[in-house]
Each structure stands twice: as C-alpha cells, then as structure tokens.
MIMI-856919 format. One record per residue: x, y, z of N, C-alpha, C, O in turn; residue in three letters. Coordinates in steps of 0.1 Angstrom, whole numbers, padded with zeros to 4 digits, always signed. Example, Ala and Ser with C-alpha at 12.3 -4.5 7.8 and 13.67 -1.06 7.14 Angstrom:
# MIMI-856919
+0132-0057+0078+0123-0045+0078+0132-0033+0078+0142-0033+0085ALA
+0128-0022+0071+0137-0011+0071+0129+0000+0079+0134+0011+0080SER
//
This chain:
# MIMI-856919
+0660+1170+0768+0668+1163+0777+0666+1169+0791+0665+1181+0793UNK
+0667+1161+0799+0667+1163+0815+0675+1172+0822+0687+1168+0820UNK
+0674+1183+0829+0681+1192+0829+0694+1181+0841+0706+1181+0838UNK
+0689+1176+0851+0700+1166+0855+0710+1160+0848+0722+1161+0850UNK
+0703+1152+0838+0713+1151+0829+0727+1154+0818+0738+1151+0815UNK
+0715+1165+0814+0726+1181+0810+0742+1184+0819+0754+1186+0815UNK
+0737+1184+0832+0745+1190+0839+0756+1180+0844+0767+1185+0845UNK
+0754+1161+0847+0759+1150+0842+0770+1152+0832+0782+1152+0835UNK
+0763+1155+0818+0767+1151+0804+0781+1162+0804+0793+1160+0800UNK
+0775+1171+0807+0788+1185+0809+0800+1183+0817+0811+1188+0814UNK
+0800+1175+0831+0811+1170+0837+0818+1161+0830+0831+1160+0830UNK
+0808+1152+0821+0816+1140+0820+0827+1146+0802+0837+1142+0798UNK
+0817+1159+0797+0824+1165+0789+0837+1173+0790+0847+1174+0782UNK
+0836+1181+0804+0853+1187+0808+0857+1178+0813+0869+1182+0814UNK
+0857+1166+0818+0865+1159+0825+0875+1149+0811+0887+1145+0814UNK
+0868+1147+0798+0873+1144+0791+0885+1153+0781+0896+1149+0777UNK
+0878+1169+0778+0887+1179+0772+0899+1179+0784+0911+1176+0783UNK
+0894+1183+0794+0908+1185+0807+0917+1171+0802+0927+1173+0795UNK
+0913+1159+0804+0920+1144+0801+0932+1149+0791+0945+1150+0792UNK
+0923+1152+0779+0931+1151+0765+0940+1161+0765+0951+1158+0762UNK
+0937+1175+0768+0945+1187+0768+0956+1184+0779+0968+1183+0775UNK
+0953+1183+0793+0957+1181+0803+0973+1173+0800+0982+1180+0803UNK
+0976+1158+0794+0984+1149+0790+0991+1162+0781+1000+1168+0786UNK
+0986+1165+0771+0998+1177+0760+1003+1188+0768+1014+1190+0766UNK
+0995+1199+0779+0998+1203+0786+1009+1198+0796+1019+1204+0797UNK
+1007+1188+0803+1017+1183+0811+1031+1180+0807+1040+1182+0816UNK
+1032+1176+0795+1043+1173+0788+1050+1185+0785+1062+1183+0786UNK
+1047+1199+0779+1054+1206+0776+1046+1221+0782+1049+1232+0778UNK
+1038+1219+0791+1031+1226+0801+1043+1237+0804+1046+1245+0795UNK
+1049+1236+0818+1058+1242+0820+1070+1249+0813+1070+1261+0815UNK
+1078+1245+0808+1085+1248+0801+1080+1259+0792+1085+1271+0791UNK
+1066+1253+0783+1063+1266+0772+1060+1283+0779+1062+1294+0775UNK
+1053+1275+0792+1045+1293+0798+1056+1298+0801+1058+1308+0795UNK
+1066+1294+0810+1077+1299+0812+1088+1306+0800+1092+1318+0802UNK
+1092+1300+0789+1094+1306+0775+1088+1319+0776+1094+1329+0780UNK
+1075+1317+0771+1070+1328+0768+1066+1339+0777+1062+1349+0772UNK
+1067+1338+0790+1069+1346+0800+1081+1354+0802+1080+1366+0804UNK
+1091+1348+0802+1105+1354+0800+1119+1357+0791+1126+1367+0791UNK
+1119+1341+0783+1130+1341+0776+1121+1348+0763+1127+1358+0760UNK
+1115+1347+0759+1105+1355+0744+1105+1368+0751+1109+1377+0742UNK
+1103+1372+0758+1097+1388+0762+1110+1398+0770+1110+1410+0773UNK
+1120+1390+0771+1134+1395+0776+1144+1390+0772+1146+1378+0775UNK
+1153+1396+0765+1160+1399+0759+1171+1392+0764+1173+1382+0757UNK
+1178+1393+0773+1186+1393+0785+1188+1380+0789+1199+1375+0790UNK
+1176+1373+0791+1178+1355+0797+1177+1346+0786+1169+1347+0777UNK
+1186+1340+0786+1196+1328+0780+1191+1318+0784+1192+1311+0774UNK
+1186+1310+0794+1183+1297+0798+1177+1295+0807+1181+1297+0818UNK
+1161+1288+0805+1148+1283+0817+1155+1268+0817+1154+1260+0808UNK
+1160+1266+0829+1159+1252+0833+1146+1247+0841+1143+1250+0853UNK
+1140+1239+0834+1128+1238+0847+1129+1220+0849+1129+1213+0839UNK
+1130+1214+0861+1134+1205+0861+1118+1187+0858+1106+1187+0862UNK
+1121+1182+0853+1109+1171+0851+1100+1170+0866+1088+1167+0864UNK
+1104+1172+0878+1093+1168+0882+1081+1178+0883+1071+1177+0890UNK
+1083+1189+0875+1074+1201+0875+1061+1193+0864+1050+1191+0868UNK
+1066+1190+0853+1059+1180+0842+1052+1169+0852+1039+1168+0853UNK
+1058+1162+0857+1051+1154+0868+1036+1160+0878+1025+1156+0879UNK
+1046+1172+0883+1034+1176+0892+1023+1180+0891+1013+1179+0899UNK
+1025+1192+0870+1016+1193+0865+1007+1180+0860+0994+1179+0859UNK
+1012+1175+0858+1005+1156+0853+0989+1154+0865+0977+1152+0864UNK
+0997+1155+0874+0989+1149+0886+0980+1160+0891+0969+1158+0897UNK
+0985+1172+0887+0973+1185+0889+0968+1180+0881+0958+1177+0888UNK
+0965+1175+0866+0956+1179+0858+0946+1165+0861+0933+1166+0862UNK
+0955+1151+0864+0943+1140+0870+0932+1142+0879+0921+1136+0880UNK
+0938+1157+0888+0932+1157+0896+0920+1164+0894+0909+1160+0898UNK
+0923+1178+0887+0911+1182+0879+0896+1170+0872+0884+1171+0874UNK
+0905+1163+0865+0897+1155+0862+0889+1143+0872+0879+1137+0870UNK
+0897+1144+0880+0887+1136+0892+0879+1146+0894+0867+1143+0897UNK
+0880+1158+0893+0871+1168+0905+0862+1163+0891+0856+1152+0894UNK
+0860+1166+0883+0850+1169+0869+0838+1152+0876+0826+1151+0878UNK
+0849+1144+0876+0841+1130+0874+0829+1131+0888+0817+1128+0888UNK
+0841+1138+0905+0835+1134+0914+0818+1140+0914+0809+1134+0918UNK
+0818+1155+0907+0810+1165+0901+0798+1158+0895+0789+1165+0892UNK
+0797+1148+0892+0785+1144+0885+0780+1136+0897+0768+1135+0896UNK
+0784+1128+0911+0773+1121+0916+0768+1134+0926+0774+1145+0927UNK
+0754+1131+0937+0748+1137+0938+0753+1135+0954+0754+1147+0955UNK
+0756+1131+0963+0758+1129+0976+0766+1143+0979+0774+1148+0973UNK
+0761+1147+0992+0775+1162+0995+0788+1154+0997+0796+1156+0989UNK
+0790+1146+1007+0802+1137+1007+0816+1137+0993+0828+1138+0994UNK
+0807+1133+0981+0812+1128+0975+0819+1145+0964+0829+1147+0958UNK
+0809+1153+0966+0811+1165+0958+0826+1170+0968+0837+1172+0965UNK
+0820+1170+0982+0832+1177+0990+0848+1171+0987+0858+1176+0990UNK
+0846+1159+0981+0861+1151+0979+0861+1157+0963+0873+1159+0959UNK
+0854+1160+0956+0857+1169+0943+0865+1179+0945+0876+1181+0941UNK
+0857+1188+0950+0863+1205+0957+0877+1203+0960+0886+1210+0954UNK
+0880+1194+0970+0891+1187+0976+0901+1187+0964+0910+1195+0965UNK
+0900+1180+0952+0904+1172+0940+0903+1185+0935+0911+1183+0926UNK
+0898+1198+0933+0899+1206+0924+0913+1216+0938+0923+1222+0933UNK
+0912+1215+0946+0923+1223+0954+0939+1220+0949+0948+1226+0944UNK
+0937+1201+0957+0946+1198+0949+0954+1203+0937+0966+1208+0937UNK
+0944+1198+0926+0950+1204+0915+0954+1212+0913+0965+1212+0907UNK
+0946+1224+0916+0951+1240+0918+0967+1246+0921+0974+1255+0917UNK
+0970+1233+0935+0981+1232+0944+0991+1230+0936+1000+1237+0934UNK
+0988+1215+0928+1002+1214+0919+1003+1218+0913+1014+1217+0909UNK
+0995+1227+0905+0997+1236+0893+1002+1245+0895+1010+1247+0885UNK
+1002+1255+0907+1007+1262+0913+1027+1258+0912+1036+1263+0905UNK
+1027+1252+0919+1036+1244+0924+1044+1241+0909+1054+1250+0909UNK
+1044+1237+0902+1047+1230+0894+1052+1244+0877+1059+1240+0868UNK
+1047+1257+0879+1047+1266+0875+1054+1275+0881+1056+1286+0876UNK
+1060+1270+0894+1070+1281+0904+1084+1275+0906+1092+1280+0915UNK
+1088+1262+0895+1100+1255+0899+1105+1257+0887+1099+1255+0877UNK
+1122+1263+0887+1127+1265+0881+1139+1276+0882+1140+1283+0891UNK
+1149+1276+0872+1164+1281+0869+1160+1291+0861+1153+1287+0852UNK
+1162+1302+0863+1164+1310+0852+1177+1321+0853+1180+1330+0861UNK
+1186+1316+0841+1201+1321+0837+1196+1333+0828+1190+1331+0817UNK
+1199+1345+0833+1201+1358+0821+1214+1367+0822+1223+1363+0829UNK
+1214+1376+0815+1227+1382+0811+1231+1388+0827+1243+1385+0831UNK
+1223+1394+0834+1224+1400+0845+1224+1393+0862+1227+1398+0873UNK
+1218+1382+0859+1211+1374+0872+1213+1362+0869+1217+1357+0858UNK
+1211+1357+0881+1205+1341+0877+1192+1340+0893+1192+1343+0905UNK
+1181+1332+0884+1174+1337+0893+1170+1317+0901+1168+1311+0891UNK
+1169+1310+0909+1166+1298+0917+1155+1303+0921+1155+1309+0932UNK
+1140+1302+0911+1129+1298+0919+1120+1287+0923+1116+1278+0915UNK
+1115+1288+0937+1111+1274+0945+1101+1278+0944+1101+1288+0936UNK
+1088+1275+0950+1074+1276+0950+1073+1290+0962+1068+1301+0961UNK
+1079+1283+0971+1078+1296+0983+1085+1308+0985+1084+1318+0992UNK
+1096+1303+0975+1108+1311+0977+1116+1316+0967+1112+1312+0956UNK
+1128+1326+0965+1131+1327+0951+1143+1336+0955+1142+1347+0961UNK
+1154+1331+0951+1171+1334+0955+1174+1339+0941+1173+1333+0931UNK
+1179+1353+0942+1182+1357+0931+1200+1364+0935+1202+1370+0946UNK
+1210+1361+0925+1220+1364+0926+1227+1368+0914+1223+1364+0903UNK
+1238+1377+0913+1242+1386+0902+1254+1370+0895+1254+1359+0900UNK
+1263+1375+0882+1272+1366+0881+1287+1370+0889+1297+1362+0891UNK
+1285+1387+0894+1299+1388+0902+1297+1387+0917+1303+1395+0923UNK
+1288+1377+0923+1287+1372+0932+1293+1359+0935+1297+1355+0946UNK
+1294+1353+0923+1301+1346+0924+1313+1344+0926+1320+1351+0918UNK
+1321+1336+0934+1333+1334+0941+1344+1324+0933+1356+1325+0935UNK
+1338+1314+0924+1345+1305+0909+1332+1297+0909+1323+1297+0917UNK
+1335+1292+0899+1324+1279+0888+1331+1268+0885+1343+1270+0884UNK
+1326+1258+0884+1331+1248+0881+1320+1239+0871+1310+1234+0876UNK
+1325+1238+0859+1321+1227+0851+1324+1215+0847+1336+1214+0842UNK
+1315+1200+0847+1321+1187+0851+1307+1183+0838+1295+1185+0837UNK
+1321+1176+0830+1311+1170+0818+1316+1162+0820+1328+1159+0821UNK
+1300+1150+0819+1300+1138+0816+1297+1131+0805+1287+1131+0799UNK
+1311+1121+0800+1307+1121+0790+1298+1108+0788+1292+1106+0777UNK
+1295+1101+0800+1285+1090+0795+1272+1093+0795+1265+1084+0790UNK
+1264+1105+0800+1251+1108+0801+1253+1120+0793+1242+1127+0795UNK
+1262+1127+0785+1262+1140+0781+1254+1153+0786+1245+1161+0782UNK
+1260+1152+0797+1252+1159+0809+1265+1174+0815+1276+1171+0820UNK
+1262+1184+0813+1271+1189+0818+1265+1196+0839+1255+1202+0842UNK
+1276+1191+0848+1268+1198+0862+1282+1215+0859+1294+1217+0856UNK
+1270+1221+0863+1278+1236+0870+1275+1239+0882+1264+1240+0888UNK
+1288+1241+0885+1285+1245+0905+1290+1259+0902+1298+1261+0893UNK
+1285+1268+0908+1283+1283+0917+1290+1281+0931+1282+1277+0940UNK
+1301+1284+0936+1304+1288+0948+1304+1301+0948+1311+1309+0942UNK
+1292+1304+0958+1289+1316+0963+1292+1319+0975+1291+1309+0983UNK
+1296+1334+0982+1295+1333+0998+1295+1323+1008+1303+1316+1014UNK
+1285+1326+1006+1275+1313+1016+1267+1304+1011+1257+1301+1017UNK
+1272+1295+0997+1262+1283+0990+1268+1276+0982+1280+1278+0982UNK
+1266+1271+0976+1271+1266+0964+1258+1259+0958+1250+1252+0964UNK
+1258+1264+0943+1244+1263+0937+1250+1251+0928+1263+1250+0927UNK
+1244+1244+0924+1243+1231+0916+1229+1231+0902+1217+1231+0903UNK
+1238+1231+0891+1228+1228+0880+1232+1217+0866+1242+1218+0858UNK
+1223+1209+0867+1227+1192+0856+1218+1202+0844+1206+1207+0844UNK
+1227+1203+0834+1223+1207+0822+1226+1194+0810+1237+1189+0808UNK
+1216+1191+0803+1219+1186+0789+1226+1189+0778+1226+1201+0776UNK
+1233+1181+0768+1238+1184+0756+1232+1193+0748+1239+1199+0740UNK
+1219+1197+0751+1213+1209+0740+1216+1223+0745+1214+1234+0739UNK
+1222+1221+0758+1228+1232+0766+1240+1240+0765+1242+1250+0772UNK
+1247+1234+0756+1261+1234+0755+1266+1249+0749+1276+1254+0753UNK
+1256+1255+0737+1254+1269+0741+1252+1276+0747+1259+1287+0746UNK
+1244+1276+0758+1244+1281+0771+1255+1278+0780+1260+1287+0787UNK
+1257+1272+0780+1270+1265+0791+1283+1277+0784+1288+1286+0791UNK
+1284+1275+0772+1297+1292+0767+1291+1300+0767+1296+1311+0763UNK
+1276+1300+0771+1274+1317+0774+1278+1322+0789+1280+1334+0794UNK
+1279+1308+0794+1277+1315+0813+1298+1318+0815+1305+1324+0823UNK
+1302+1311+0805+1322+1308+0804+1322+1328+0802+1327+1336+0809UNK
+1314+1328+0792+1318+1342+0787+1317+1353+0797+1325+1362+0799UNK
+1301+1351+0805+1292+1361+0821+1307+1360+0827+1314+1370+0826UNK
+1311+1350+0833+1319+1346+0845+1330+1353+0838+1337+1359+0845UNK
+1335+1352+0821+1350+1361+0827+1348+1375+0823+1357+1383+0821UNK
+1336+1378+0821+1335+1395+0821+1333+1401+0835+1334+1413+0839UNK
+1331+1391+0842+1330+1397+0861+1341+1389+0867+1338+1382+0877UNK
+1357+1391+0861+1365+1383+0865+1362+1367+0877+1370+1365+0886UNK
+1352+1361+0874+1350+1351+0877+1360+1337+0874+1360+1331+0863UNK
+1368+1334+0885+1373+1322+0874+1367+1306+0877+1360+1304+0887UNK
+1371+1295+0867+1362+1287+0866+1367+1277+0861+1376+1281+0854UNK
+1368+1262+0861+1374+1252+0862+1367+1243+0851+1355+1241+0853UNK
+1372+1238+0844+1368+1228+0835+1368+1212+0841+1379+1210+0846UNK
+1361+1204+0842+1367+1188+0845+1359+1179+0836+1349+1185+0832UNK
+1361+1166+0830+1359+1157+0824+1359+1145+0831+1370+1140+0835UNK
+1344+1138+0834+1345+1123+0843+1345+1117+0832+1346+1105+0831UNK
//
C-alpha cells in the first residue's frame, strides 16, 4: 500500500476511535476523572457537583478533535492549518470543561472555574439556606458569606449530601433555614 495512503487510512482511523470513544467519554467524561481524582482518593469530600455544560463542552472538544483527524488527511497547508486550529480548540474545551466544578468536603468547599478557584471553610459561613422543590426534586443551597452568596441546584440523589452539609453547618455553629416551594 501507498505510503500516502497509509497515512490517509490512519487519520480516517483516529478520527473514527476519537468519534466512538469521544460520545462515551463526553457523557460521563467529567464527572468520572473528577471521582477518581478526589472523592476516591480523599476521604474527606462528600460531593463533586460538576454542572452539564462541562459534558457539553467536552462533547464539542472531542468533535473537534475529530475534525482535526478528518482536516489531517487533505494535502493543502490551508486546510491542515484549520486542523491544528480544530486540534487547539479541542484541547481548549477539554481543558475548560475538566476545570468546572463544586467540590463539598468535610473541611472546604472548593468553587472551581477554569481561571479561577474560590475556596472557603464551612465556618465562613454567615447561615444557609435550603429551598426544595418539590416539582423538579431539586434541592437549591445558598451560602451567605461575607462578601457573596454562593448558589448550588442539587438533585434528588443529593439528598444525602444535602444532611451531610445540615450536620458541617451545625458543628461550626452555622445556622440554616429550611423552605419548601
């Protein structure tokens, strides 16, 4: 076989493994590396909130990969340089998409953004307030802090966690407010 072709046949082969893996990855991408980065290996944290558009962003990193793979097989510089481009991209949301996220532990609670990363104790807190909904079985917790008030929509599978943070808040005499919409 044509060594041109070889090298063809191999784009058009990662561009398909990336496809297939990429979709399973995306879906539970974030969430798992995160697990096993912290809540498996530390003892102490109780709950990774990582919100869906991280799954999103990883989604669109991994298309993008896959464009770079496809742009990779034609022969024009033009067309390679919009690959590279498409492999940056990707890189970007992956990035991105691997740096968003809540993490509640026994000691902290940590808000990280991509650029940024706000970490605060539980006796910083100033009261809490929890508001369950019962039509979306959604519980929101507000943090009034100092200077902020932090906001977090947790789900029904949460609800363990949600009496673990009741318990944080009244061991650092935190007090905290129950409501029902």
């Amino acid at each position: 076989m044509d060594e041109e072709v070889q090298r063809k046949v191999l784009w058009v082969i990662g561009a398909i493994i990336i496809g297939i893996t990429g979709v399973l990855v995306a879906l539970i991408g974030p969430n798992m590396i995160l697990y096993f980065l912290y809540e498996h290996n530390q003892t102490n944290v109780f709950l990774i909130e990582v919100p869906v558009i991280a799954n999103l962003l990883l989604g669109f990193g991994t298309l993008a990969f896959v464009l770079f793979c496809i742009l990779m097989i034609f022969e024009r510089k033009m067309i390679k340089a919009a690959g590279i481009l498409m492999l940056l991209i990707g890189l970007s949301l992956s990035y991105v998409s691997f740096n968003l996220y809540n993490m509640f532990a026994g000691d902290e609670i940590t808000v990280k953004k991509p650029l940024a990363k706000e970490v605060f104790s539980w006796s910083e807190i100033e009261n809490a307030n929890f508001t369950y909904d019962e039509t979306t079985n959604e519980t929101e917790v507000a943090f009034q802090l100092p200077d902020d008030e932090k906001k977090f929509i947790l789900s029904q599978k949460h609800a363990g966690d949600v009496g673990t943070m009741k318990v944080l808040l009244k061991r650092n005499d935190v007090p905290y407010e129950e409501k029902e919409v």
